[in-house]
C-alpha positions in Angstrom: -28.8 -37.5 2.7 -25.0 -37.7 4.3 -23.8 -33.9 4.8 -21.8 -32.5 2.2 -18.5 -32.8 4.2 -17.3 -34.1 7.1 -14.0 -34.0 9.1 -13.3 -36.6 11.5 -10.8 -37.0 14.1 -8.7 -34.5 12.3 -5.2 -34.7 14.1 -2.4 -32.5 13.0 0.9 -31.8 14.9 4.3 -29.1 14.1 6.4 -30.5 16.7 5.7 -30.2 20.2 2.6 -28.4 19.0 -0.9 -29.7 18.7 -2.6 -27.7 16.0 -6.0 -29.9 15.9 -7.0 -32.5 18.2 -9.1 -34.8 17.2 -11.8 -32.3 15.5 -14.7 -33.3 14.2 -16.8 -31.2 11.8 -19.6 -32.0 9.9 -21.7 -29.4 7.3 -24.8 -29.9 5.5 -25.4 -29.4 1.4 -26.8 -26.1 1.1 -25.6 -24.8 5.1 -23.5 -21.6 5.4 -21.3 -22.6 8.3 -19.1 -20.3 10.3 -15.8 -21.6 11.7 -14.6 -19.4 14.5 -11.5 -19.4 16.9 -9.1 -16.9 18.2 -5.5 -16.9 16.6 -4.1 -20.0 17.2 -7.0 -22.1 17.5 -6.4 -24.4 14.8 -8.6 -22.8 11.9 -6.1 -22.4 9.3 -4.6 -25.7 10.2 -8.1 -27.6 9.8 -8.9 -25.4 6.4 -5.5 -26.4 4.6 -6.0 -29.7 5.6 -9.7 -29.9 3.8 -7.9 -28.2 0.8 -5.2 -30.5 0.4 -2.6 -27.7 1.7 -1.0 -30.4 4.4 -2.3 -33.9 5.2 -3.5 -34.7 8.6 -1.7 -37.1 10.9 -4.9 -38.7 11.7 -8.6 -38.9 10.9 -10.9 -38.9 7.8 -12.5 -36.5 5.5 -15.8 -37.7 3.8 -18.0 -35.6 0.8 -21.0 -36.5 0.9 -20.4 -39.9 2.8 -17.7 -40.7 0.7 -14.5 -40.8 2.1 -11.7 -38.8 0.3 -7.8 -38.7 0.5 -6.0 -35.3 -0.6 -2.4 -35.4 -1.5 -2.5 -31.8 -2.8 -4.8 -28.8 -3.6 -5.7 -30.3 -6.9 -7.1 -33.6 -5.2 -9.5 -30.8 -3.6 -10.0 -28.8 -6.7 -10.9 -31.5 -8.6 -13.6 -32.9 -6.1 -15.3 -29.5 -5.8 -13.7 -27.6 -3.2 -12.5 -23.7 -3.6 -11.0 -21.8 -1.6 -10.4 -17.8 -1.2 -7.0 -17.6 1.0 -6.3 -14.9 3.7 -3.1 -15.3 2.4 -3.4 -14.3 -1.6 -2.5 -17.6 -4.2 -1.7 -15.0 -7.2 0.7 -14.4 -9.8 1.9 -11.0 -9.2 3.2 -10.8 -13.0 -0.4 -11.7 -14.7 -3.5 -10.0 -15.4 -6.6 -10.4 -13.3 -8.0 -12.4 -16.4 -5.1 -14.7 -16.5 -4.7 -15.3 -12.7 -9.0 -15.9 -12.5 -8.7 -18.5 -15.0 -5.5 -20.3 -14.3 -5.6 -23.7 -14.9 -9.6 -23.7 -16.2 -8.6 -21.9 -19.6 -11.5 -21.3 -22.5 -10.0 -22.3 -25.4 -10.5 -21.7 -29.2 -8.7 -24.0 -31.9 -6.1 -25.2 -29.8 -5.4 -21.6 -27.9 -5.9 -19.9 -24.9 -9.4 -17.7 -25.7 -8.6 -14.8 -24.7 -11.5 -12.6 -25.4 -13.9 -15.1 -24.2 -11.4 -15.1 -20.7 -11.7 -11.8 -20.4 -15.4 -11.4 -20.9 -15.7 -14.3 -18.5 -13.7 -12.4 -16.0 -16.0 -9.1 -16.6 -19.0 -10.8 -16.3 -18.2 -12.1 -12.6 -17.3 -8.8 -11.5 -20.5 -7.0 -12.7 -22.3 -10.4 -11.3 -20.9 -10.3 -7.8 -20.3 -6.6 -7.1 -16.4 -6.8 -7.0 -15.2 -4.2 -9.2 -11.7 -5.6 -10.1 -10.1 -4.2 -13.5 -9.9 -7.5 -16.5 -6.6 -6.0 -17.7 -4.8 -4.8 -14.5 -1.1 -6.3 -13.8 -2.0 -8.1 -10.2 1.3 -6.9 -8.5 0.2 -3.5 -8.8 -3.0 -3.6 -7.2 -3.6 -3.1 -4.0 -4.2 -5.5 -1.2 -8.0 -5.3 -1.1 -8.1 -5.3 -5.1 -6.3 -8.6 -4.8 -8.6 -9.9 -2.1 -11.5 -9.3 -4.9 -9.4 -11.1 -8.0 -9.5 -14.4 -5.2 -13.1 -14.6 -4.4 -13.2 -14.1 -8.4 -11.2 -17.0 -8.7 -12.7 -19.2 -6.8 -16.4 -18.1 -8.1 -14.9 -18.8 -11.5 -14.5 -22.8 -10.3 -17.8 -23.3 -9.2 -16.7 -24.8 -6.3 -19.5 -27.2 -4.4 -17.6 -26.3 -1.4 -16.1 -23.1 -1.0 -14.2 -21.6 1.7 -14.1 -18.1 2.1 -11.1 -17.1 5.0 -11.9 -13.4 6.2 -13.7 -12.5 2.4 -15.4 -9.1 3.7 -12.1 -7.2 5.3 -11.9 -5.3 2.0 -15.4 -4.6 1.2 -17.7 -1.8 1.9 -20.9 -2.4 3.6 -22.9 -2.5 0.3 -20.2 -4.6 -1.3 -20.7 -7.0 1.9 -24.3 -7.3 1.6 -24.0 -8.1 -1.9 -21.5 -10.8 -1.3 -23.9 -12.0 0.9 -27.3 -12.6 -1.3 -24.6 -14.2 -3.9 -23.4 -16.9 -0.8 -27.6 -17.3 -0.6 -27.7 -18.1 -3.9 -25.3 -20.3 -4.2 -26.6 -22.2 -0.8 -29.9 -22.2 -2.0 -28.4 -24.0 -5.0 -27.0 -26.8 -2.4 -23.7 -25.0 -2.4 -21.5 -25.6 1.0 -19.8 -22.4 2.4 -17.6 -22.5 5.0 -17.0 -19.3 6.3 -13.9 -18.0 8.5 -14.4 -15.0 10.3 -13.9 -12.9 13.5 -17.5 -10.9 12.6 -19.7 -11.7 15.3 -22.4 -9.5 13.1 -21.6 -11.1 9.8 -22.0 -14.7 11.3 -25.4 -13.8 12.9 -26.5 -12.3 9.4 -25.6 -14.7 7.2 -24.7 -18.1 8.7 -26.7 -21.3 9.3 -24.5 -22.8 11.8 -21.5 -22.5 13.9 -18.6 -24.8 15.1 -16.3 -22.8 17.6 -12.9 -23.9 18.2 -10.1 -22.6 20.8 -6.5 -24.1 21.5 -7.0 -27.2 18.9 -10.0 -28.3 19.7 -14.5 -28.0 18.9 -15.2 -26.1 21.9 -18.9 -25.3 20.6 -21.3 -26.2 17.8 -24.2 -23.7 17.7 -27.6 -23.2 15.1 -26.9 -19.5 14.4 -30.6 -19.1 15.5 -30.2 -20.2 18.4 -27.1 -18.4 20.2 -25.9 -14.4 20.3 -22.9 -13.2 19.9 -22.1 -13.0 23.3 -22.2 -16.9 23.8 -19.9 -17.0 20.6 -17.3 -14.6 22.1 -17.7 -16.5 25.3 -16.8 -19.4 23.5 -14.1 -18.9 21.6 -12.3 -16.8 24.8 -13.4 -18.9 27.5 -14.0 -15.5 29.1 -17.2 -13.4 29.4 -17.7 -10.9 25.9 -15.4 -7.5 26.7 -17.5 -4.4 26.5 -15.9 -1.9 23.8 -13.5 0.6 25.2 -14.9 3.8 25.5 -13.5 7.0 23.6 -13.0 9.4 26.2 -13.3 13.3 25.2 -10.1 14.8 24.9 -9.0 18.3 23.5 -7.0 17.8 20.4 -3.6 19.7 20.4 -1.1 21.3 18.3 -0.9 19.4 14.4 1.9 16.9 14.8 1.3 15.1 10.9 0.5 17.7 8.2 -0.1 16.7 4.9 -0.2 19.7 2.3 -1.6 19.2 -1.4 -0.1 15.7 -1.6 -0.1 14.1 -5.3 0.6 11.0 -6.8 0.3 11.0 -10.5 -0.5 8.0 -12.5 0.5 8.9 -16.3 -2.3 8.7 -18.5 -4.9 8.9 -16.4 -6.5 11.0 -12.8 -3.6 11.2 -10.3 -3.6 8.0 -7.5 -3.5 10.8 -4.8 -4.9 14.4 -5.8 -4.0 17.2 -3.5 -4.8 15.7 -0.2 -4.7 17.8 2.7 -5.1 17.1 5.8 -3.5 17.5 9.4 -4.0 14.7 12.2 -3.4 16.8 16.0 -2.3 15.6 19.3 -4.9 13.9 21.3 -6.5 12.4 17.9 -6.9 9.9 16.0 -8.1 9.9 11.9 -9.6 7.6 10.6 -9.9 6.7 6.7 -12.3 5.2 5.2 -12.2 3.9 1.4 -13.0 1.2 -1.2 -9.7 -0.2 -1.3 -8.3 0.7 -4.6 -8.7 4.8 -4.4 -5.5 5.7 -3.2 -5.2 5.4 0.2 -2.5 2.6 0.5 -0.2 5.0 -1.9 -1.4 7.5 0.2 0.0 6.3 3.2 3.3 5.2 1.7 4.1 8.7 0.6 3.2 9.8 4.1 5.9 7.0 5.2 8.7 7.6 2.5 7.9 4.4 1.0 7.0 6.7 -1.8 7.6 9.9 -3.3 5.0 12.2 -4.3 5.3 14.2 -7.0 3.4 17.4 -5.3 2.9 18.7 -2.1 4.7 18.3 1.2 4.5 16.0 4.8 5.8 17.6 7.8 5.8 15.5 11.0 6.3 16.8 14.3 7.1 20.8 12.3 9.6 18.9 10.5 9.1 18.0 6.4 9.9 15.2 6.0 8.7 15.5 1.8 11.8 14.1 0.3 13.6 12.1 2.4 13.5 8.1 3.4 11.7 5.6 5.8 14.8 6.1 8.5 14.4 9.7 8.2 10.5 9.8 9.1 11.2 7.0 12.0 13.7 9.5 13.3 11.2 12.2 13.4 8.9 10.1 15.3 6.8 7.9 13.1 5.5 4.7 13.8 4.3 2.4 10.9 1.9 -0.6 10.8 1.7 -1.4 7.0 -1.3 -3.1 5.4 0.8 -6.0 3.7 2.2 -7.3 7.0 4.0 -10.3 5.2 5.8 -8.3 2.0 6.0 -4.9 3.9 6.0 -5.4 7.8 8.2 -8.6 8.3 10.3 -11.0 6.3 9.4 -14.0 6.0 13.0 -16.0 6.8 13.3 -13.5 10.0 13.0 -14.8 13.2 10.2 -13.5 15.4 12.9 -12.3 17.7 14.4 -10.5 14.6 11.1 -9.0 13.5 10.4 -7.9 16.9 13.6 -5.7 16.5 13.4 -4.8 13.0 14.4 -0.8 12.9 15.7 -0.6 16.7 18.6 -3.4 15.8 20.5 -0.4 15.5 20.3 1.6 18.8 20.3 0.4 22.4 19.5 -1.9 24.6 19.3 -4.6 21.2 22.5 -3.3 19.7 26.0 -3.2 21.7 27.9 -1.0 19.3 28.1 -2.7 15.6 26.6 -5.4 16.8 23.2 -6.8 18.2 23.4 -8.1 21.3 21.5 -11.6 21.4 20.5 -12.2 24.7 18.9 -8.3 24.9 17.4 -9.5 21.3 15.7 -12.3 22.8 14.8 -10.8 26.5 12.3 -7.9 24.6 10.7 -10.7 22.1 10.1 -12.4 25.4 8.2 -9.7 26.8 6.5 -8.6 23.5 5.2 -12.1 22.7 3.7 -12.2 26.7 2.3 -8.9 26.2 0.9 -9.4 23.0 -0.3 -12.8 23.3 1.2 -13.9 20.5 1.0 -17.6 20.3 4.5 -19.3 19.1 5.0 -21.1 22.2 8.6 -20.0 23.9 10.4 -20.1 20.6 10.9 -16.4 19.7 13.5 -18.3 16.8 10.3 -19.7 14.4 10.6 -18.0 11.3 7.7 -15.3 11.0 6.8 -17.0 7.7 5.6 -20.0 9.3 2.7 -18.1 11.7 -0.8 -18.0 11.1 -1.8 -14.1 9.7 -3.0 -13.1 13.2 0.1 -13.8 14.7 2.3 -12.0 12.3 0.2 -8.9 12.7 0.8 -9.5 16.7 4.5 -8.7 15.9 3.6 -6.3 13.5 1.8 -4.2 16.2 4.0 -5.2 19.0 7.2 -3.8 17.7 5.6 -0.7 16.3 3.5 0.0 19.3 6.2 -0.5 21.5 8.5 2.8 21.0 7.5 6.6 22.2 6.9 7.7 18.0 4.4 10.8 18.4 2.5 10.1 15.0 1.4 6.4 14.4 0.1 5.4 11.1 -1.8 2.0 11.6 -3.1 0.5 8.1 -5.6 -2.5 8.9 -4.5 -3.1 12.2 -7.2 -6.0 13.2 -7.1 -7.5 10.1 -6.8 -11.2 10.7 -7.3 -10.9 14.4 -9.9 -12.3 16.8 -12.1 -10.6 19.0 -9.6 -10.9 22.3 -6.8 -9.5 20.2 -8.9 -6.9 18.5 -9.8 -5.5 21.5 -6.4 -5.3 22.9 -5.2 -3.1 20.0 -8.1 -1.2 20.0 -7.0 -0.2 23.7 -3.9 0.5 22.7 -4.6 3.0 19.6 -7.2 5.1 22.4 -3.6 4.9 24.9 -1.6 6.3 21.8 -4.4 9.2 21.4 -4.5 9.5 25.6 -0.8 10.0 25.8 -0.9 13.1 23.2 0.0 11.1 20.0 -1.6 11.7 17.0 -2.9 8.6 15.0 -3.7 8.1 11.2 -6.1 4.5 11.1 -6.8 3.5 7.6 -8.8 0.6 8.0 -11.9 -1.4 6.1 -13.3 -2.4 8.9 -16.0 0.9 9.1 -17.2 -0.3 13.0 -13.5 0.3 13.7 -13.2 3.4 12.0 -16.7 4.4 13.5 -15.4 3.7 17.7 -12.0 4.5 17.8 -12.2 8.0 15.4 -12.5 11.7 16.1 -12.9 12.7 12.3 -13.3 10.4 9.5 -12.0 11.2 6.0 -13.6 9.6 2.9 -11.6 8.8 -0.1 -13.3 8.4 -3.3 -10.9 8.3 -6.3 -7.9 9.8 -4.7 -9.5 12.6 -3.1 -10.9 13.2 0.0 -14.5 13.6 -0.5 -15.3 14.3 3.1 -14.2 15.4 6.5 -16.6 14.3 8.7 -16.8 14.6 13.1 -17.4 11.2 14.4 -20.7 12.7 15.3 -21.8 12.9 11.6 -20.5 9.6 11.1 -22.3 6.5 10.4 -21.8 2.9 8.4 -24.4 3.6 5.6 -23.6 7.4 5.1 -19.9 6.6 4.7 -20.6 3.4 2.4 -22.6 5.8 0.1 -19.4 8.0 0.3 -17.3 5.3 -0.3 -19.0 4.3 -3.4 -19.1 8.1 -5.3 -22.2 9.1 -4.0 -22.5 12.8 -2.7 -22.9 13.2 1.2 -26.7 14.8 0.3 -27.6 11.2 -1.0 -26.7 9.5 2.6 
């Protein structure tokens, strides 16, 4: 039997740049197969391409031995492929029943069923572990709800091939292994799964085979059985697998964010936040941990002034801070790395050189009285890009909206990490990166904490949480459930947590 796709000679060019060259990529009916890279390699590129996103330059596609030409995502849709995006395909203004069945409507005497939609929609939810609300307007959900409504859409398809880009950032340990017997099942039903990660554990657990690639090009094709994740890492870097960085003991100092009785009410139902307190101390960072969905994204916007709350009180660096806007917190000494990098932490017609300034545009060395000063503009892009190894080439002028999501969270981090702010709130911070990049912000969070700053890390990734935190809070519903030494921390007790279960049950 031919295998169930194949990608050969895949050639795709943006300019001067050579996204993919020459790849060739071949997976079997029934094979989970990991596609790996650093940011930059050329994974997104080759993944668009096989959904009908952009058209190669050269080279051939085949399904099983056939060979197929895709002028757009529906050419792909229509032969069987699905696809859950990094970058979210939904219609903020619909339900989650209307976005999961876009296009594949049941219908009842003419008419859009709606009951049957809806039940449809439940029924995958319960099915797969992904509890995602039928009813729920999708632009005000959160960014890991959303995730969940895209592998709901695609599962809804019944895609042959299916493409999952990054799936497991937003899920809890349980949630993750349950995702995982479901991508069994559907392999063991001769179901292809091609599956984009930076999880060096997730690909060992759960793939068949491996195809590495690093600056445009197959580098590496691995059985899973038969490699480690060190000849992985080794092979998407070029360079030997960097050991962790150590957390180094440290005295924590005086409170620099307190957060008093914090609420968020929601009309009609439990408040999104209820009276969260907390205080984050020099020397420390917090991490916190969450199903996405229970209120810590709204959490962290009322700690930014993205949001106000309708109770309690934020006081950064002994100043509160409670009622006033984003410039006032930056002025007391916040620094902000928002989940949504793309809506929130950029825009997307900005150049990186503008994004790379965004909130110092107005103070020196990048502004020269009313005006920004270009050349100073472009000189500190120059060294963040180098610095940060983000990969745009010497072009600091690309629009942010073109760049692959690693890249984008490169500026993201740069700009933010790059200023003297004593309290750093970092939502997500890896998401999207690979390993050599993950490890370089890591480093950098444990330099804020050595140089006396105090950081908040609200991330999904719990290994994160786990090796860079001093205490862990829990939220479960919009309450901290738990406050918890990095000592008494581990990845099933807070996944038990996570889900609603009481601390005795871990």
């Amino acid at each position: 039997m031919p295998p169930a796709l194949e990608m050969l000679g895949i050639v795709k060019r943006f300019g001067a740049v050579l996204a993919n060259d020459a790849i060739d990529l071949s997976v079997a009916h029934g094979e989970i197969h990991a596609v790996m890279g650093e940011n930059g390699a050329g994974k997104t590129t080759l993944m668009s391409i096989l959904y009908g996103m952009q058209r190669p330059d050269a080279g051939e596609i085949r399904l099983s031995g056939q060979p197929v030409r895709f002028r757009a995502t529906s050419d792909a849709i229509a032969h069987g492929l699905g696809m859950v995006h990094q970058a979210f395909r939904l219609f903020p203004a619909l339900r989650v029943w209307e976005n999961v069945v876009y296009g594949r409507e049941p219908r009842r005497c003419g008419l859009i069923d709606r009951a049957r939609a809806r039940a449809a929609v439940g029924v995958l939810a319960e099915r797969f572990g992904l509890s995602v609300p039928p009813d729920a307007v999708v632009g005000r959900l959160s960014v890991g709800v959303r995730q969940r409504v895209e592998i709901l859409k695609a599962l809804y398809r019944d895609a042959r091939i299916l493409i999952l880009d990054e799936p497991t950032a937003v899920l809890t340990p349980q949630e993750r292994d349950a995702l995982f017997g479901v991508m069994r099942q559907l392999a063991a039903d001769g179901r292809t799964i091609l599956f984009v990660t930076h999880k060096l554990d997730e690909v060992m657990a759960i793939t068949d085979g491996v195809t590495v690639l690093r600056q445009g090009r197959v580098v590496a094709r691995m059985h899973t059985r038969e490699t480690t994740p060190r000849a992985i890492a080794q092979a998407m870097t070029g360079q030997p697998m960097r050991a962790r960085p150590a957390r180094a003991a440290i005295a924590p100092g005086a409170p620099l964010l307190d957060v008093h009785g914090l609420t968020l009410a929601a009309p009609g139902r439990r408040p999104v936040v209820d009276r969260v307190r907390f205080a984050v101390c020099a020397g420390e960072i917090v991490g916190v941990a969450g199903v996405a969905g229970n209120g810590q994204a709204e959490l962290v916007e009322a700690i930014c002034g993205l949001r106000r709350p309708d109770a309690g009180r934020v006081v950064l660096n002994g100043r509160d801070v409670t009622h006033t806007g984003v410039a006032a917190h930056r002025a007391a000494g916040l620094a902000y790395v928002p989940e949504d990098r793309a809506a929130v932490g950029t825009a997307a017609a900005a150049s990186a050189a503008e994004a790379l300034a965004m909130g110092f545009q107005r103070r020196p060395p990048l502004a020269r009285g009313p005006l920004l000063d270009a050349a100073a503009l472009r000189a500190r892009a120059r060294a963040l890009i180098a610095r940060f190894d983000i990969r745009i080439g010497d072009d600091a002028r690309v629009p942010v909206g073109t760049l692959s999501g690693g890249n984008l969270q490169k500026i993201v981090l740069a700009r933010e990490l790059d200023h003297a702010a004593r309290v750093l709130i970092a939502e997500q911070p890896t998401r999207g990166l690979d390993i050599g990049a993950t490890a370089f912000v890591h480093t950098r969070l444990l330099a804020e904490r050595a140089a006396g700053h105090a950081v908040l890390l609200d991330s999904a990734e719990l290994q994160e949480i786990l090796a860079l935190s001093d205490r862990v809070l829990v939220m479960y519903e919009g309450r901290i459930v738990a406050d918890l030494a990095a000592a008494e921390a581990d990845e099933a007790r807070l996944g038990l947590l996570m889900a609603g279960r009481p601390a005795e049950a871990a």
